[in-house]
N, C-alpha and C positions, 0 to 999 in steps of 0.2 A: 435455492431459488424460491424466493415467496412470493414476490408480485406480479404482477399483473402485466405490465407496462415490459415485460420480455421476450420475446418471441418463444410460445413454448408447443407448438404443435408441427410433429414431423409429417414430414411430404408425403408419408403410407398411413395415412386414419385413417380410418374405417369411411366405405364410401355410403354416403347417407342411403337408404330405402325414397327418399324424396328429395326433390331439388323446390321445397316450397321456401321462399323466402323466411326473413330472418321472424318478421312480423307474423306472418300466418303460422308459423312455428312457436311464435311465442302467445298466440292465440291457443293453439294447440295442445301447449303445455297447460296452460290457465284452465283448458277447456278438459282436458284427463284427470286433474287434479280434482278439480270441483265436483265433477262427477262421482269420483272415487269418495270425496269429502259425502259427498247430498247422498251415496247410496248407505254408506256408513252410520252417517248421522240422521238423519231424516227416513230413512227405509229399513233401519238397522239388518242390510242386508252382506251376511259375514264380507270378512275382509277379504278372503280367498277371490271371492266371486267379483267383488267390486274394483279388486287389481285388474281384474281378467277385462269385465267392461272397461274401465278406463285408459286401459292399455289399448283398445279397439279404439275407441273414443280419440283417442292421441293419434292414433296411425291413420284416420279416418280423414281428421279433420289437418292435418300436415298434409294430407294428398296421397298417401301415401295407399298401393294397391291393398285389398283385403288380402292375399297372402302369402303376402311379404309381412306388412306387420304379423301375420300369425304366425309365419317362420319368426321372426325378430320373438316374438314373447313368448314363444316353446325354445328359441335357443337361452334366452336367458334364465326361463325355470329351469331346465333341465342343468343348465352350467352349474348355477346355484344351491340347486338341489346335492348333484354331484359334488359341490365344492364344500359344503355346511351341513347337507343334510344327516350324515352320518355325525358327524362330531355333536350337534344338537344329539341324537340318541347316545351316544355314548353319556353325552353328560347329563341325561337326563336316569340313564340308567346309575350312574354315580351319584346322585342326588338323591334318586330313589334308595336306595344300598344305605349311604348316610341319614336318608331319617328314617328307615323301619329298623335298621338295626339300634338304634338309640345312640349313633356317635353324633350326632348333630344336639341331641340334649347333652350326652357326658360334655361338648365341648362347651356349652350352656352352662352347666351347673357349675363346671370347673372354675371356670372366668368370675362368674359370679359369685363363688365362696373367697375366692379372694381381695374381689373387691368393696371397697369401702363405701360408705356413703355417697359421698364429693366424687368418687372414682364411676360411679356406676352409667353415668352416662357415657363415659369414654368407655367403657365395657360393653357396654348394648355397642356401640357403634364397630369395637374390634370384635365382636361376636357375630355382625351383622357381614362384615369384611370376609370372615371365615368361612362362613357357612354358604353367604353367598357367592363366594368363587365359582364354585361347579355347577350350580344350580339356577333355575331361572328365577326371575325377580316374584312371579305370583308365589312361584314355591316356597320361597323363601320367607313371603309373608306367612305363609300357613304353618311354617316351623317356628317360625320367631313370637309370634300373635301370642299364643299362651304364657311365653316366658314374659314380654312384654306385659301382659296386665296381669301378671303374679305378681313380679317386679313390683311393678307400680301400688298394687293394692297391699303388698306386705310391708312395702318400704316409705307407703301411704305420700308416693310422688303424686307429682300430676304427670296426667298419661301422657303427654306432651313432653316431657323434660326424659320420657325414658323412649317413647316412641319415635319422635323425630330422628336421633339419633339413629337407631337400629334401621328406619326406613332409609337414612341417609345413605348408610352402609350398604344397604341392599342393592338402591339403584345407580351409586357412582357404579359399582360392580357389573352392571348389569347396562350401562349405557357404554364405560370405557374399558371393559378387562375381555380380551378371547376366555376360555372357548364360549362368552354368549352370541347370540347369533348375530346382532346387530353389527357388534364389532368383527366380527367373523366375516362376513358379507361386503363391510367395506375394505377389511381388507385386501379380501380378493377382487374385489371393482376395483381400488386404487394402484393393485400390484404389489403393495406395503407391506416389509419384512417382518412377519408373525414375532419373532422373539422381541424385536425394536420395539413394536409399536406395547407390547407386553411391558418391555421395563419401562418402556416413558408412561404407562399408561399408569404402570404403578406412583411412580414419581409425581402424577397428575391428580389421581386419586384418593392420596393420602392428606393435604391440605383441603383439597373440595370437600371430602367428608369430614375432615375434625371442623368448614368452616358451619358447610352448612349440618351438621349432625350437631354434638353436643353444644358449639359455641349458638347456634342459632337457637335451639333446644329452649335456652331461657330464655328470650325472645318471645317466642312460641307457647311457654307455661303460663304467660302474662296474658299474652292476648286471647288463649283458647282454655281454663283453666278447668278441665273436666278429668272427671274418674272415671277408672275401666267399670264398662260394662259387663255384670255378672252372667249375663246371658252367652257372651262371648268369649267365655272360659272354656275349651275345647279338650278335650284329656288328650296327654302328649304318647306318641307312641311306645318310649320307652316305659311305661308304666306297665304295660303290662308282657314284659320281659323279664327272665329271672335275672340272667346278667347280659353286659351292655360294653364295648370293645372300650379300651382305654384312652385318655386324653392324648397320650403322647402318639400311640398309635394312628387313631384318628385323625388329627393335626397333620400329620409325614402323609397318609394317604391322597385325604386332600392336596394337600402344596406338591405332592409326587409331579400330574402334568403340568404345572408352572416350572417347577425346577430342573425339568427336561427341558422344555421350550428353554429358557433363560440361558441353560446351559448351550443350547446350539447357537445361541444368539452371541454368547462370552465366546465361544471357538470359535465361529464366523469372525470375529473380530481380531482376534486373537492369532489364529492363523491365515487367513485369508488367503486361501487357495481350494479352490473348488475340488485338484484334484488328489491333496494330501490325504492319507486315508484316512485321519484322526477327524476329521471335518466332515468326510462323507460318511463315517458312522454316526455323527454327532446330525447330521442331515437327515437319517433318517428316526434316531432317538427320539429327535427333538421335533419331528413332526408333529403337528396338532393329530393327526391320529394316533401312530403311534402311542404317543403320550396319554393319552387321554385311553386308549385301550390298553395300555399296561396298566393304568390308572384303576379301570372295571377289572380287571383281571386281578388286581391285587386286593382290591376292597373283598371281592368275594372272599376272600380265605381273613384279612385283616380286621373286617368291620361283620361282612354274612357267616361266618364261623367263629369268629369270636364272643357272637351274640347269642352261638345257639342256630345257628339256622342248619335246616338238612341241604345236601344239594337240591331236594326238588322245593322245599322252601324258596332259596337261592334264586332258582330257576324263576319260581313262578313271582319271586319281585322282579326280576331282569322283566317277563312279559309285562309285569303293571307297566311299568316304567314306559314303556311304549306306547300306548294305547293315548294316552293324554297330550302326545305333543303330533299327531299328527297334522293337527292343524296350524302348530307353529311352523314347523315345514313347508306346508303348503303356503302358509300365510309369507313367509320367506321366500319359498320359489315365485310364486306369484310377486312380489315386489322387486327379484331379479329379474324377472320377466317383464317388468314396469319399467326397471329401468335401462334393461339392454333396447326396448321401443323406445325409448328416447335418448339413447345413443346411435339408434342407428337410422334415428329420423334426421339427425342432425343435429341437434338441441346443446351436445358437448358442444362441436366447431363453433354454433351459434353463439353462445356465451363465452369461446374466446373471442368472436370479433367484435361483439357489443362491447367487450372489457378491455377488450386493447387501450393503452393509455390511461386506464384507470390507472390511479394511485391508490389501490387497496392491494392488500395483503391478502394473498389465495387464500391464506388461514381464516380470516375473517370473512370472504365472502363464501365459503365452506359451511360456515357455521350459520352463517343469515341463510343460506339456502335452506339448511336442517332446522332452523328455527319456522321458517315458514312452514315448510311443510306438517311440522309437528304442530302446529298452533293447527294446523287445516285438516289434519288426518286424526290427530290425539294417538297415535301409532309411532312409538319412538327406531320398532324397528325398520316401519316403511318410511319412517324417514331417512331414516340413516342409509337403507340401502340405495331410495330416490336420489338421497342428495349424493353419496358416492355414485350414483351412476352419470350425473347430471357435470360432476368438477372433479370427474377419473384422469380426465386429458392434461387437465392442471399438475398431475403426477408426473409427467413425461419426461420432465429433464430435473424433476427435483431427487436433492440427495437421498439417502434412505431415510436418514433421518425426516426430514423434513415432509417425506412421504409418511410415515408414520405420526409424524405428529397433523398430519390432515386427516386423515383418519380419527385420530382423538377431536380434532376441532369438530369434524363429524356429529360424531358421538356427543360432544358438549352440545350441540347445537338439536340435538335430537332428544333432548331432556328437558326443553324448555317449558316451564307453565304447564305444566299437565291439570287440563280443565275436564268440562261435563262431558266432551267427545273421547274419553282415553278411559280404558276401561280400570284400570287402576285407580282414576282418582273413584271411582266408585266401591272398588275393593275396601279401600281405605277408610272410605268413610265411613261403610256398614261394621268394619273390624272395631272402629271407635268409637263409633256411633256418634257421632260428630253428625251436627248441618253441612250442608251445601257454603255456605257461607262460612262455616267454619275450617272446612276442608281446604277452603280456599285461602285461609289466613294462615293456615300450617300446612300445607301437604304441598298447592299450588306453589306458594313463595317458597319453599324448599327446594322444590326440582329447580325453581326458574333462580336461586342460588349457587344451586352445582352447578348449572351451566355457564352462568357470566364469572362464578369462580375460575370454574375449567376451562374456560379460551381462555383465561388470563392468564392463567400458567401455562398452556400452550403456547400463548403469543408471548412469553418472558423466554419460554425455551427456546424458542426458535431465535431469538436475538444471540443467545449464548452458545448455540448446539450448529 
């Protein structure tokens, strides 16, 4: 069920914190948002902090009592936190594991001695795909960046024909693939089955990135036609290691929690009975923790022993690994917290009865939701979990399918245009050393590709699926 025009909210929703009409509710909303937008951008005051206001802001100005909305936005962080925050650490500890031990360059180098000239853009961008599975999108620039302008300055490209690409890779992975947190968060707002939305996500993924990575790439070397910056040649971690875990090894490590998830998603399917017991081991296999903790458990001995590391080496990269995402957590819980106060001001029920009789596609106005708010926040993950919180209820009587591919519309929609509010377009520009205006002609029109790429595939699938 995709549209609109259906009757899709049961008789037991959730009963709002306020009875303020539809209008002062959508006052409400403009008025949390903007705030959250003007503490961000104008106050650059963290994001954590600016969910917390604007989440008041929204309960405030709906009518709703001072604490009730602060029950509403401690149940939502704490849900969130509970639901994602551990799996962010696990996979942040996995990503850590993958670039001190050097399997994140052996899978770098490998790619790259085989590929050709003509081939090396579709190489950055399957290299980009690889690395970035487990890991989060900043990190993932700070593994890739050195290979990217080696690449470039050996093979005497332009940085544009080899970095688009690899950026491409980075963030399809990083807007539409579990375990990153964005799509983690919507999943659990929308209720959407973790393996489903995983293999559509992949099926989604692999077009947006060949369209907007290498095929755009040329594009891009025309209009931005610059050489890597000598300054920004960074020395890679494995250089100074004696030896460094194997291609093949590392590769299986990596894909280990994908291919657990997938696999409970192919028995879920497969066998279809909750109480068979081949499904409820595969139930708990194939959980995102699980998986993703067999995952740590096994790099240690496959990637932190293969490299040389002592257990208290080990150890003391497991603590790095930590220390640096607590604020994506927070920044996470705080955005679940964002959007359980505007689920339980009302704001879901709201936007089904304004949409009643629309003729749109959930899928699509899913995705215009995520587009707004990322055009207003420069935050693809507070968008995605805002707009899953905002069109959860749209979930209610769709298939799984269909539920997971809202989730992807999500995520497409949370990747749009990333401009001078989004911390990444500034990552990006200092790595290349690119203008403002040039960032804008490659990095901006890139994201704002994957995205009208990826609802398109979303919105094909849904016709067929």
């Amino acid at each position: 069920m995709t549209h609109l025009s259906v009757e899709m909210l049961a008789a037991d929703a959730i009963e709002p914190i306020t009875s303020a009409g539809h209008a002062q509710l959508g006052i409400a909303v403009l008025a949390g948002i903007a705030v959250i937008v003007l503490l961000i951008t104008k106050f650059k005051l963290h994001a954590f902090l600016s969910l917390i206001i604007g989440s008041l802001v929204l309960g405030a100005v709906a009518g709703a009592p001072l604490d009730k909305a602060i029950a509403s936005f401690s149940t939502g962080l704490g849900t969130t936190v509970a639901s994602t925050g551990v799996l962010i650490a696990l996979g942040a500890v996995l990503g850590r594991l993958l670039a001190d031990s050097g399997g994140a360059d052996q899978i770098v180098d490998t790619i790259l001695a085989k590929a050709g000239r003509r081939a090396m853009p579709w190489a950055m961008v399957l290299i980009a795909g690889i690395v970035g599975l487990p890991i989060f999108f900043e990190v993932g620039i700070v593994l890739l960046i050195p290979v990217v302008l080696l690449v470039a300055k050996r093979g005497n490209f332009s940085l544009m024909r080899i970095g688009i690409p690899a950026l491409a890779g980075l963030s399809v992975m990083h807007g539409l693939i579990p375990p990153h947190p964005g799509p983690l968060a919507a999943i659990d707002a929308v209720k959407a089955n973790l393996g489903v939305t995983l293999a559509l996500g992949v099926v989604v993924a692999v077009p947006t990135a060949i369209i907007a990575g290498p095929v755009f790439s040329r594009y891009a070397a025309r209009w931005v036609d610059i050489q890597p910056p000598e300054k920004m040649v960074p020395e890679r971690a494995s250089d100074d290691l004696r030896k460094r875990p194997g291609f093949g090894i590392t590769v299986a490590t990596v894909l280990l929690p994908v291919v657990m998830m997938l696999a409970k998603a192919l028995v879920d399917i497969v066998v279809d009975d909750p109480e068979h017991p081949v499904q409820r081991v595969f139930d708990v296999l194939g959980s995102p923790l699980i998986a993703l903790l067999t995952a740590v458990l096994v790099a240690m001995f496959t990637l932190g022993r293969a490299a040389g590391f002592t257990r208290g080496r080990i150890a003391a990269t497991v603590e790095k690994s930590l220390a640096p995402i607590a604020g994506v957590v927070l920044i996470v819980g705080a955005g679940g917290g964002f959007k359980q106060t505007l689920v339980d001001s009302g704001v879901g029920q709201m936007i089904l009865d304004v949409s009643k009789g629309w003729n749109i596609s959930a899928l699509l106005l899913a995705w215009l939701i995520a587009v707004a708010i990322r055009l207003a926040t420069g935050s693809a993950t507070v968008a995605t979990i805002s707009a899953a919180g905002l069109v959860g209820p749209l979930a209610a009587d769709m298939s799984t399918t269909h539920a997971a591919l809202l989730v992807l519309a999500i995520g497409c929609g949370s990747l749009f245009f990333s401009h001078v509010n989004d911390a990444g377009f500034w990552l990006v520009k200092e790595y290349f050393g690119m203008s403002v205006g040039q960032t804008l002609k490659t990095w901006s029109v890139m994201e704002t590709l994957i995205s009208v790429v990826g609802i398109g595939c979303v919105l094909l699938l849904s016709l067929v699926l």
